[in-house]
ZABA-9206 format. One line per field, with one value per residue (C-alpha): residue number from 1; x, y, z. Coordinates in Angstrom, 3 decimals, padded with zeros to 6 digits. Layout:
<sites>
nr = c(NUM;...)
x = c(X;...)
y = c(Y;...)
z = c(Z;...)
</sites>
This chain:
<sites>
nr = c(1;2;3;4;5;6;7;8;9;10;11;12;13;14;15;16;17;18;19;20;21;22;23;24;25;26;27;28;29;30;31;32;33;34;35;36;37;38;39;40;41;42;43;44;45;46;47;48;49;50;51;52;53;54;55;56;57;58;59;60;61;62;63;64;65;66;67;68;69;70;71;72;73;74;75;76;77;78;79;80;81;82;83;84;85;86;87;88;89;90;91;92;93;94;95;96;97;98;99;100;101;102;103;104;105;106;107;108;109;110;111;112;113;114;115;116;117;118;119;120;121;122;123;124;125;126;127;128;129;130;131;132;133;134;135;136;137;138;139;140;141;142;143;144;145;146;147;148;149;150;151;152;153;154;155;156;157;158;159;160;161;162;163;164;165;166;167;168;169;170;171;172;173;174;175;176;177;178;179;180;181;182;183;184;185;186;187;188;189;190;191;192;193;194;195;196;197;198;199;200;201;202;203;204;205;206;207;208;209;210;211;212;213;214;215;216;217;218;219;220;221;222;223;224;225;226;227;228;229;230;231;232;233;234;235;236;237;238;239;240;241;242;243;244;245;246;247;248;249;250;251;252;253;254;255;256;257;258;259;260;261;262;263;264;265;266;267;268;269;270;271;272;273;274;275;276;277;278;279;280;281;282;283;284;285;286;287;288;289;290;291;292;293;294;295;296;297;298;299;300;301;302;303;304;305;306;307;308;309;310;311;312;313;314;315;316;317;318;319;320;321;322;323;324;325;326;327;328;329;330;331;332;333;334;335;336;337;338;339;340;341;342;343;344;345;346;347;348;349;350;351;352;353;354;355;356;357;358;359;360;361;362;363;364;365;366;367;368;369;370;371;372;373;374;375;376;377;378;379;380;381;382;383;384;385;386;387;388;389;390;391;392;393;394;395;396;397;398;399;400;401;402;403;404;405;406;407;408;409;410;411;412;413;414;415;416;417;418;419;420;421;422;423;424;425;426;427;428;429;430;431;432;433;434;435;436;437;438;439;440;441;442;443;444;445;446;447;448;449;450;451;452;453;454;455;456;457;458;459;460;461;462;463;464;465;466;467;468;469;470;471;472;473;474;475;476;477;478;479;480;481;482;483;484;485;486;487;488;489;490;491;492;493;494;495;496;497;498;499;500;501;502;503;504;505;506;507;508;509;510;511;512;513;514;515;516;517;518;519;520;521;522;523;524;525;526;527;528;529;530;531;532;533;534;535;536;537;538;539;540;541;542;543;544;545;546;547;548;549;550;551;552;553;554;555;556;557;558;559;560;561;562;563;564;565;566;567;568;569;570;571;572;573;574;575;576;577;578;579;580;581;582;583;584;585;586;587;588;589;590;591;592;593;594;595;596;597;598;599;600;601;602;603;604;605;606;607;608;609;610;611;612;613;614;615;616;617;618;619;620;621;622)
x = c(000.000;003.124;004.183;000.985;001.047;004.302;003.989;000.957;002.822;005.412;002.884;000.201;003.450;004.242;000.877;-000.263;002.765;002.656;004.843;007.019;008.188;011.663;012.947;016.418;017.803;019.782;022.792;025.514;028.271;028.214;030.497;029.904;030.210;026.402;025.864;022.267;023.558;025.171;024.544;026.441;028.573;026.211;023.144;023.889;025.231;022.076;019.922;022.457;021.894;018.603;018.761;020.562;018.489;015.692;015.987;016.975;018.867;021.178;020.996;022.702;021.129;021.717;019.269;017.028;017.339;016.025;013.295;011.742;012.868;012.062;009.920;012.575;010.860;012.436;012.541;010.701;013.106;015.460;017.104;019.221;021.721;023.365;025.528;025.663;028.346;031.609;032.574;035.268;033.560;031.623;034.438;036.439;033.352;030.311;032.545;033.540;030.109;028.496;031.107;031.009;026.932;028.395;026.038;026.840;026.277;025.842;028.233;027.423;030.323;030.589;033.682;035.426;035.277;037.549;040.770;039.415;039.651;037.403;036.150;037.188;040.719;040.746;042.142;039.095;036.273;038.338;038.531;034.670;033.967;035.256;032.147;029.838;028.381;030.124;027.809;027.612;026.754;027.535;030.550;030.032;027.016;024.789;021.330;020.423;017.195;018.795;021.331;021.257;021.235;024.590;025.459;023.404;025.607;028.795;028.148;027.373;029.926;033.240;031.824;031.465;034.281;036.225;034.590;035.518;039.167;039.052;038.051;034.669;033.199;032.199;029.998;027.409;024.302;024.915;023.386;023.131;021.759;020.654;022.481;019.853;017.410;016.272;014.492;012.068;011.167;013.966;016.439;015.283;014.988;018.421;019.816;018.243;019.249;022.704;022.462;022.133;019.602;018.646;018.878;017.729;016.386;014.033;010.427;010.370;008.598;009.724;009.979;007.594;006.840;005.535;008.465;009.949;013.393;014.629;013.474;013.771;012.523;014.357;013.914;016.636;017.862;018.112;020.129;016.626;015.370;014.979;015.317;011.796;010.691;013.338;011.938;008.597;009.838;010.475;006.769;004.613;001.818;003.061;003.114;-000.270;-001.468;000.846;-001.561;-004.734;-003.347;-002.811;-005.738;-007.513;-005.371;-006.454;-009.309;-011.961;-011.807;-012.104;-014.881;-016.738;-016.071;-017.367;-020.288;-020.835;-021.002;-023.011;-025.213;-025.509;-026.046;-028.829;-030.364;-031.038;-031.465;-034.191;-036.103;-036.632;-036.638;-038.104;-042.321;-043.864;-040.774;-043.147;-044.385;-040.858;-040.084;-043.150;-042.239;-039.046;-039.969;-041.725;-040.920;-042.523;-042.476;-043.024;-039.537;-038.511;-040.482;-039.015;-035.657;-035.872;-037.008;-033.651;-031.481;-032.579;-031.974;-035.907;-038.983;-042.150;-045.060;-047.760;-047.639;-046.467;-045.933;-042.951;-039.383;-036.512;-034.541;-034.373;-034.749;-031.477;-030.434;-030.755;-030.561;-026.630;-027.319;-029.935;-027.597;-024.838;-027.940;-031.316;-032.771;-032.677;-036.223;-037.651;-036.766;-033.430;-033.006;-034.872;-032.046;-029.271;-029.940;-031.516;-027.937;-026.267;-028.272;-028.904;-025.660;-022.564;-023.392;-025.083;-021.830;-019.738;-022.212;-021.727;-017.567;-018.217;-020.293;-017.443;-015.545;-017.402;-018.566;-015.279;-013.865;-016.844;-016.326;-012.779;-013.609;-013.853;-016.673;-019.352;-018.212;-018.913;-022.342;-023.266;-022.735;-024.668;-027.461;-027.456;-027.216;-029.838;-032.541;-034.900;-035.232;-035.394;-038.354;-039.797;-040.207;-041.113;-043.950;-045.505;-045.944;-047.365;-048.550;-051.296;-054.439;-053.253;-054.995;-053.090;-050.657;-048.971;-048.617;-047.474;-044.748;-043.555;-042.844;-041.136;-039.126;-038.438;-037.125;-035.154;-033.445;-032.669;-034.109;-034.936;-037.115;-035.297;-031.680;-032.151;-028.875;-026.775;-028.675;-027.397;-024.104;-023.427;-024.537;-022.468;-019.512;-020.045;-020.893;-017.198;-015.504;-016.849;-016.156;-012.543;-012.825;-011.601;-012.869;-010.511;-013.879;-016.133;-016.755;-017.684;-019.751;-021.807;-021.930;-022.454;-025.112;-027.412;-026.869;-028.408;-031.257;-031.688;-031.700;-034.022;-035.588;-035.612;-031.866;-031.516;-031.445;-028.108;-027.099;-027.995;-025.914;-022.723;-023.615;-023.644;-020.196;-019.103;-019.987;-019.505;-015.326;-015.849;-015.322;-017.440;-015.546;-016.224;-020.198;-019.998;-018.168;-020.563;-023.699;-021.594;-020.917;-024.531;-025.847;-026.014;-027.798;-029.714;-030.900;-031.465;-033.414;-035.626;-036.223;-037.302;-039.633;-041.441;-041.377;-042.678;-044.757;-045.881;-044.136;-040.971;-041.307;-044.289;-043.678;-045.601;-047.873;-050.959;-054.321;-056.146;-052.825;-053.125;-056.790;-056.173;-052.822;-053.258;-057.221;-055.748;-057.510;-055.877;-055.307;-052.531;-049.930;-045.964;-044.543;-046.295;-046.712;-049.873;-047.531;-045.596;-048.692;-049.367;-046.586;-049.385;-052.114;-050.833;-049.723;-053.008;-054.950;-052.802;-050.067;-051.669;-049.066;-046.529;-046.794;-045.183;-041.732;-041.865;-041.464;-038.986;-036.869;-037.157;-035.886;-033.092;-031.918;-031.892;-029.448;-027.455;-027.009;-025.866;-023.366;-022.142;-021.153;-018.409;-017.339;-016.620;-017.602;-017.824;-019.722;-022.026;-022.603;-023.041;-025.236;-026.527;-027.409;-027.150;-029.023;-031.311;-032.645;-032.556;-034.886;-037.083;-037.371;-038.006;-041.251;-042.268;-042.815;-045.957;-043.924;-041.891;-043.908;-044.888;-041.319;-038.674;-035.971;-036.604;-034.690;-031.724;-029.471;-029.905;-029.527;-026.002;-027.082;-030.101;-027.466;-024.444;-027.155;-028.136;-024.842;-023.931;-026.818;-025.822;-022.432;-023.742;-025.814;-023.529;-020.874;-023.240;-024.275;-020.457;-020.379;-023.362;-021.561;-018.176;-020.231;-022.080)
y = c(000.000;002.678;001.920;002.533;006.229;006.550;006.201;008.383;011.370;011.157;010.694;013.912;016.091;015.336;015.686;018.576;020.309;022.144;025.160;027.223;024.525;023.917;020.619;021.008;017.501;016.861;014.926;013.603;011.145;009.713;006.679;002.380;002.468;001.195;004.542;005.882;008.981;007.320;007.104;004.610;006.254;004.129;004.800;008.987;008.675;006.639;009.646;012.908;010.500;010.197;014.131;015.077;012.900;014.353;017.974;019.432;021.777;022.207;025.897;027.231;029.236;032.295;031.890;030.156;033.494;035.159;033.438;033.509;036.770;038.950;036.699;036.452;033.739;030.022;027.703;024.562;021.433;023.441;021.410;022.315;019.952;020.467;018.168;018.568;018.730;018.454;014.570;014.143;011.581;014.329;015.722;012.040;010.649;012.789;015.976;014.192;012.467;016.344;017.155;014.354;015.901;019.706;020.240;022.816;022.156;023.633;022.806;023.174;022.884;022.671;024.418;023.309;019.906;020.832;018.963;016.490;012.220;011.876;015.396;018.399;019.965;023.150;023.273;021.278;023.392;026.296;024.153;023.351;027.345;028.055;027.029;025.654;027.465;026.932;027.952;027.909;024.561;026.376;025.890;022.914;021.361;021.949;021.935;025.843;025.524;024.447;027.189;030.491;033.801;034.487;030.756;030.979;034.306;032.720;029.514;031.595;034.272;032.072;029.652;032.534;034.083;030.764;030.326;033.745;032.648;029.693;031.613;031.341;034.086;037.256;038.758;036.038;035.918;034.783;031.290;028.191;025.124;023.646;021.060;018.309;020.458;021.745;025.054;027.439;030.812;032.351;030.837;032.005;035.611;035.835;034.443;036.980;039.711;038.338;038.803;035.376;035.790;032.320;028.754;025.344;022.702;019.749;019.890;016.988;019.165;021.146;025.002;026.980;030.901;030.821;028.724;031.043;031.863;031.134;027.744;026.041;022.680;019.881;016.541;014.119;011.496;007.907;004.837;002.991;005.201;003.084;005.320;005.129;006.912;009.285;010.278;010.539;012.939;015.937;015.442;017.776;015.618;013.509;015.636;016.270;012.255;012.399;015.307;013.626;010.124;012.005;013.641;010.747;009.161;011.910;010.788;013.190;012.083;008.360;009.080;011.032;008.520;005.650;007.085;008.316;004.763;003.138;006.342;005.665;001.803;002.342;004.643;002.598;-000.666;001.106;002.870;-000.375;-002.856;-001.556;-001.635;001.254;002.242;002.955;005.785;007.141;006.674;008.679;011.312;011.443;012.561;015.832;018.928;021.745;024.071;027.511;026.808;026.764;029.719;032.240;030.742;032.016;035.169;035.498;034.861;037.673;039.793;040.467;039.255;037.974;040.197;038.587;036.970;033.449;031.348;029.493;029.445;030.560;027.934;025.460;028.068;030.113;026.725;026.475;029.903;029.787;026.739;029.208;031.730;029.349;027.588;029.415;027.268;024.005;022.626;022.050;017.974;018.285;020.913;018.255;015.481;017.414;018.791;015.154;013.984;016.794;017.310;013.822;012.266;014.562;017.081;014.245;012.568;015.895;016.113;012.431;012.886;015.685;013.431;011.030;013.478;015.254;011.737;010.542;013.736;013.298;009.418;009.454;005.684;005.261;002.375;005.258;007.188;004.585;004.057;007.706;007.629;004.367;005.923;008.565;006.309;004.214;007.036;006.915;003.204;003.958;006.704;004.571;000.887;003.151;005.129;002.133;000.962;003.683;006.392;004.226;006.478;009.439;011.100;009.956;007.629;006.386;009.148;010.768;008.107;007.683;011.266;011.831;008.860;009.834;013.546;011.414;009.355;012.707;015.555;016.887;019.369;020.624;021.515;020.752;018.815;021.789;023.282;020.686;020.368;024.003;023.606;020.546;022.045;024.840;022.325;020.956;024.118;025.030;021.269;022.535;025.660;027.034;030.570;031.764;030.454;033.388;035.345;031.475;030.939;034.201;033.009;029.813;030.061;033.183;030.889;027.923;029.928;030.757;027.412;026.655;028.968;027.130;027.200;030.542;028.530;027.243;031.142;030.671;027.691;029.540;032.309;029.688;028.030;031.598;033.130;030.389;030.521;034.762;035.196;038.178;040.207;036.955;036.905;040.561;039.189;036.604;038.622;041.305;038.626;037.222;040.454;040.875;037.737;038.264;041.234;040.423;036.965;039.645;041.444;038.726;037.637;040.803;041.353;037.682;037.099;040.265;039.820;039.858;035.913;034.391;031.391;028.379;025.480;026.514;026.440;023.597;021.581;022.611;021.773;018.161;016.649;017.792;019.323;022.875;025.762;028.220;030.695;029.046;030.620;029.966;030.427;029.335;027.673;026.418;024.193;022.422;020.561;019.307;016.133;015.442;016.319;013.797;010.823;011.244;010.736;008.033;006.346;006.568;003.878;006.009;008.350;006.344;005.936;009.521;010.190;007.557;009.235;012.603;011.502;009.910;012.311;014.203;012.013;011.778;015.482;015.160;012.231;013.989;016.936;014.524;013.184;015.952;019.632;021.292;018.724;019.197;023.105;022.015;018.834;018.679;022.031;024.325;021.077;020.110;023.961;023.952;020.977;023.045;026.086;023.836;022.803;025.804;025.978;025.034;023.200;020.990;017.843;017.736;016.381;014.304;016.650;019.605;017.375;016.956;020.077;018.302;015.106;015.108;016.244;013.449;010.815;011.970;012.337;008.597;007.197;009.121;007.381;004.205;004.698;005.021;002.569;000.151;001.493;000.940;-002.434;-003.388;-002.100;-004.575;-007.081;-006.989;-006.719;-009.624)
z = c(000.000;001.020;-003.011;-004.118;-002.272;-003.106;-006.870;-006.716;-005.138;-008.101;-010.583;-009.110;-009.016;-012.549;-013.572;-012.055;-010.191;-007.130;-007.068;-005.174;-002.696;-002.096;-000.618;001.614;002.675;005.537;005.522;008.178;006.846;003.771;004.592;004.990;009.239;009.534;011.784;011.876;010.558;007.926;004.030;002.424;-000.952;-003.291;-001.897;-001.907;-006.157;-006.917;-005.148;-006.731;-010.361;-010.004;-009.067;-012.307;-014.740;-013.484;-014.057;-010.227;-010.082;-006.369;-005.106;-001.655;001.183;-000.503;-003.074;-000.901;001.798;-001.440;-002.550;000.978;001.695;-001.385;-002.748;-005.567;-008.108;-007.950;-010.564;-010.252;-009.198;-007.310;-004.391;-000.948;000.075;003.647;005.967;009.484;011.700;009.566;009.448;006.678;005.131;003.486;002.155;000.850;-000.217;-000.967;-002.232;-005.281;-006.019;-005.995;-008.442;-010.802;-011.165;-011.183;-007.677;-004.575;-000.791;002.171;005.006;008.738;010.574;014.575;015.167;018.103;016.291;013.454;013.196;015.145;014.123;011.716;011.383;008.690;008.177;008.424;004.332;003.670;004.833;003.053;-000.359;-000.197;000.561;-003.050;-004.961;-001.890;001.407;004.883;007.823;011.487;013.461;016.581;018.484;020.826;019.453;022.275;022.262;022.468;023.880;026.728;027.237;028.539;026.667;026.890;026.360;023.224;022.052;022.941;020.804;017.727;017.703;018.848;015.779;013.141;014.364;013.842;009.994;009.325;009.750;008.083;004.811;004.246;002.067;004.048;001.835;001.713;004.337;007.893;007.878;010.156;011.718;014.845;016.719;017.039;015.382;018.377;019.127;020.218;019.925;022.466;020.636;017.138;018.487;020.062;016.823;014.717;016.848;016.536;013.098;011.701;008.165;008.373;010.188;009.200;011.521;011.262;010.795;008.130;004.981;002.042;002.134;001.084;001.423;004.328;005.824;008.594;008.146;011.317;011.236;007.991;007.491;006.515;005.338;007.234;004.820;006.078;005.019;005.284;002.711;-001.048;-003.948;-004.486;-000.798;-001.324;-004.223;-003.268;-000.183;-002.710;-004.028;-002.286;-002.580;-000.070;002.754;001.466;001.914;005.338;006.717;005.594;007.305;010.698;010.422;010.719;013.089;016.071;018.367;017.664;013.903;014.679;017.082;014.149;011.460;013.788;014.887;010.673;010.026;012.504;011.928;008.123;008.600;011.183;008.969;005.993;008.135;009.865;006.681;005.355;008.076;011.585;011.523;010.021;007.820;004.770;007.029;007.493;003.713;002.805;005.684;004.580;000.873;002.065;004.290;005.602;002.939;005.341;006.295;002.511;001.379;004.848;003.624;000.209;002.199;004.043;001.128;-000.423;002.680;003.307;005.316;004.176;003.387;005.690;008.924;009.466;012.382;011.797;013.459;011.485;012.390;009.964;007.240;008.885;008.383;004.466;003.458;002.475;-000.011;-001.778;-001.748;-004.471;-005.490;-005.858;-007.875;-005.951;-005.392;-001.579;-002.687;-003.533;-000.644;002.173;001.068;001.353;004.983;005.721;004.991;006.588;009.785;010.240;009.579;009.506;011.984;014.101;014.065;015.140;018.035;019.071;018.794;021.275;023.388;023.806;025.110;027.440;029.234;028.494;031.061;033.435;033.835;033.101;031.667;027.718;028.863;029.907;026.895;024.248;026.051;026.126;022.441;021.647;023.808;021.026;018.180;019.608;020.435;017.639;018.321;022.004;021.543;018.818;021.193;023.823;021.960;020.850;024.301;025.551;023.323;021.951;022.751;021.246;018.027;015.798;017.005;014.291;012.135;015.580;016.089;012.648;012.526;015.918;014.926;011.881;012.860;015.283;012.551;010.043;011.326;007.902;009.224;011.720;012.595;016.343;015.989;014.685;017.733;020.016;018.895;019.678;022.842;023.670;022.398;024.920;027.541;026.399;027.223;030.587;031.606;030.231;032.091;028.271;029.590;027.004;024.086;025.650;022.629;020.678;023.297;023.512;018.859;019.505;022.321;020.436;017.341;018.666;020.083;016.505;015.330;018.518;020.459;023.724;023.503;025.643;028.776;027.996;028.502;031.911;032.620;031.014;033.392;036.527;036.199;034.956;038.338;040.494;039.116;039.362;036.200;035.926;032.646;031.004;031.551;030.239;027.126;026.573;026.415;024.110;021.615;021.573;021.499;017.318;017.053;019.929;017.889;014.730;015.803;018.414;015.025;012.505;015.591;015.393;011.436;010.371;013.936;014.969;018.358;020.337;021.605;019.579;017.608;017.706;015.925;013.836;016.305;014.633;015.111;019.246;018.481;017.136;018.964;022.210;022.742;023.069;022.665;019.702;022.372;023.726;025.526;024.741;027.828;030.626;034.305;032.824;030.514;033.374;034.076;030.613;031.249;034.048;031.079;029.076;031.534;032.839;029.765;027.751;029.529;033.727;034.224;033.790;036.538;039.286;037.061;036.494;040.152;040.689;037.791;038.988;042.381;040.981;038.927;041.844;043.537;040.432;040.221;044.508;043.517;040.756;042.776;044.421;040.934;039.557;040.455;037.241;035.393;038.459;037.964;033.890;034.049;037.869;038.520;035.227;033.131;036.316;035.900;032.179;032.321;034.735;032.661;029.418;030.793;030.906;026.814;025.486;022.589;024.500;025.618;021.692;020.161;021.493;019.429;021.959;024.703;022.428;024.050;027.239;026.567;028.454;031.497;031.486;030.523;032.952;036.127;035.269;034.835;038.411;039.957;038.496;039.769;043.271;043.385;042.211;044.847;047.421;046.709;046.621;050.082;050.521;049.098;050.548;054.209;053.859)
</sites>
């Protein structure tokens, strides 16, 4: 498979050639002692042959300084070659190689090594001065970062100084190279100061404009590395394929892709297999074209005409695809947000899950679960429903939909909603106070997206004070503040108030035997759970109680965990709960719970956790 990438980094770079980068190699000895530094004689003339057939072209620092420095233009296939240290094996052995190919070097000598066994003669570095460049290694070869100031000063002048002698040619630019390749940004300023123009170190990619010139990356060249690898490290593309491969190698982007494919697999398995899937099919083929028709509204920066009573969520939601696509149809517009709202961002917002429960739990166990729990919801609401939302008006069409919003949302964006809110939940569990001004976005954008969402203000606010971060409250409501205003605005234009959004009356009328006059924030709507227990599901009222205590207990037991996911989930999500109640809209859709969903799952896996303890104390009694 590595051949296979490798030939394809050649081949893309012939093909379609990126420009302006510059590979510099790294060399130590060029001799047959088995060393890791070493490169045997044969292997470096099969590399500088394969070089010279193939068009490059070997340039010193100079021109390099130039090309990053006044943006001088560089012709493609140019090539830096350096050795490190001084080792006279790079004079016997590779000196005449570079010649036989008429290529220049660049020659990094540690001073106080000179004359040394083994190491350059003085009448050597001055012969390879003459048509190559002879820069600083430093004088001892210690690692700077480790030295002091003056240490660093000392190393640099006593080695130029030394050079200087030696012959090297004055009026060229002051350029070295790490010992070890080490650095940091002390070191690189002292340096400069100093008046060095440029230093290479490690880095392990080619040099482009942006490269800075105090730290110039190199690519260290290997005995282990076959002609054909060594090729394919001066192809661009392959630092291209390297990115992508550790990209996908970092947690959060395993997470996402896992959950992407369970997520897809569960989706078609269920469309066609569970019961009532030709419901969700036929669901799943329309959309609620209000949202459509306020979204064409926005994307040409104006409001409808006439009243309507629809959230601008979802249509906030689609109005940049009209914007690069106005004449997509509400179809074509439903799939692509099904897809995107139901799969991709579903899976961002599960990756974040794993985390957060993941820090709470500090076991990868609880994590996984949390994020099944998630995969698994439209099945759970769906068994669940059918047990015991049978005497509703229209059950099935009731279920069917719920379930199916559950499986793709693609009439909603309640999970963009909720994965804004969990990434905030992420930060404060972080204490990331630095993230205030994406929170105050982040927050006033999922209220957007959801209007129930504003609560989640309220838990910022909570761990905010309770670590006294007052300036950082004050930030947060100055950064929500232009969304804040312009979703206060739209309100009033398309609803004719401040705060009223809501279903049509005859909908009220049929689902739930509401009058049309009915109220959207309200005590009166913390009794409708009762409402409805009471007239469909009666056996559910004793659970109910026995969860609400237990959450309780959870949030209590969770304070001892951990104290900030307490302030986030026990008490900021316990109250959040609370204040959702309060909307006449929420007992109608299992979606509305979404941005809390963490705080319901971490409370019952604290519980859990206690229980459990306890009954090992049982146990171990006994």
């Amino acid at each position: 498979m590595k051949k296979v990438i490798y030939q394809l980094a050649i081949i893309l770079q012939k093909i379609f050639p990126i420009k302006n980068r510059v590979p510099v190699l790294l060399y130590h000895k060029i001799d047959n002692s088995g060393d890791r530094l070493s490169v045997s004689p044969e292997l470096f003339n099969k590399q500088m042959e394969w070089l010279a057939k193939s068009g490059y072209r070997t340039i010193l620092v100079d021109e390099l300084f130039n090309f990053l420095s006044v943006s001088q233009k560089i012709k493609d296939k140019n090539i830096v070659l350096s050795f490190d240290d001084g080792h006279k094996s790079v004079y016997a052995n590779a000196w005449p190689i570079l010649k036989k190919y008429n290529f220049v070097a660049n020659f990094f000598i540690t001073t106080q090594n000179v004359e040394k066994e083994q190491m350059l003669k003085n009448e050597e570095i001055a012969e390879l001065s003459q048509k190559n460049y002879i820069g600083t290694h430093f004088a001892t070869h210690r690692d700077l970062p480790d030295l002091t100031d003056e240490e660093i000063k000392k190393e640099f002048q006593e080695s130029w100084d030394d050079l200087e002698k030696i012959g090297r040619a004055s009026n060229r630019i002051k350029a070295g190279a790490y010992p070890h390749n080490r650095t940091d940004g002390r070191v690189q300023k002292i340096l400069a100061e100093e008046g060095l123009d440029m230093v290479l170190a490690g880095n392990n990619s080619l040099v482009s404009r942006k490269t800075p010139l105090m730290a110039i990356s190199r690519l260290e060249i290997f005995e282990k590395d076959n002609l054909l690898k060594f090729q394919t490290r001066l192809s661009p593309y392959y630092y291209l394929f390297r990115s992508a491969v550790n990209f996908l190698k970092k947690p959060w982007v395993k997470i996402f892709l896992t959950i992407l494919l369970i997520k897809t697999s569960l989706s078609v398995i269920s469309f066609w297999l569970l019961p009532g899937a030709d419901l969700f099919r036929q669901l799943f083929q329309t959309s609620d074209s209000e949202y459509f028709l306020m979204a064409r509204f926005l994307a040409n920066f104006s409001l409808p005409p006439v009243k309507v009573f629809m959230p601008i969520g979802y249509s906030l939601f689609m109005t940049p695809v009209l914007w690069f696509w106005p004449q997509i149809s509400l179809q074509n517009i439903s799939l692509i947000f099904s897809l995107l709202n139901g799969l991709l961002i579903f899976s961002g917002a599960g990756a974040v899950f794993y985390f957060i429960f993941n820090k709470i739990f500090k076991s990868q166990k609880w994590a996984f679960f949390s994020v099944g729990f998630l995969l698994f919801l439209p099945h759970i609401f769906y068994i669940f429903a059918k047990l015991f939302f049978k005497n509703i008006p229209f059950a099935d069409l009731f279920i069917a939909s719920r379930t199916a919003q559950l499986f793709w949302l693609q009439s909603g964006s309640d999970y963009l909603a909720a994965f804004f809110v969990y990434l905030i939940f992420w930060w404060l569990l972080d204490k990331d106070f630095n993230r205030t001004v994406l929170t105050g976005v982040l927050g006033s954008l999922a209220v957007m997206l959801r209007p129930q969402n504003f609560l989640i203000f309220l838990i910022v606010f909570l761990v905010l004070a309770f670590y006294k971060k007052w300036k950082k409250i004050g930030l947060v409501i100055l950064s929500a503040v232009p969304f804040g205003l312009w979703q206060t605005w739209i309100n009033w234009r398309v609803s004719g108030s401040v705060f009223s959004f809501g279903y049509d009356p005859a909908y009220n009328q049929a689902m739930a035997g509401l009058s049309s006059s009915v109220k959207i924030f309200s005590g009166e709507n913390v009794l409708k759970i009762f409402y409805y227990i009471n007239n469909y599901s009666p056996e559910l009222f004793f659970p109910l109680i026995v969860i609400i205590i237990g959450l309780v207990v959870g949030a209590v037991y969770l304070w001892r965990l951990d104290k900030s996911a307490f302030f986030v989930f026990g008490l900021g999500g316990g109250f959040y709960l609370f204040a959702l109640s309060f909307f006449e809209t929420t007992f109608r859709n299992p979606r509305y719970f979404l941005p809390i969903l963490p705080a319901l799952l971490a409370l019952s896996i604290s519980l859990f956790l206690l229980i459990k303890k306890y009954i090992k104390k049982y146990v171990k009694t006994k």
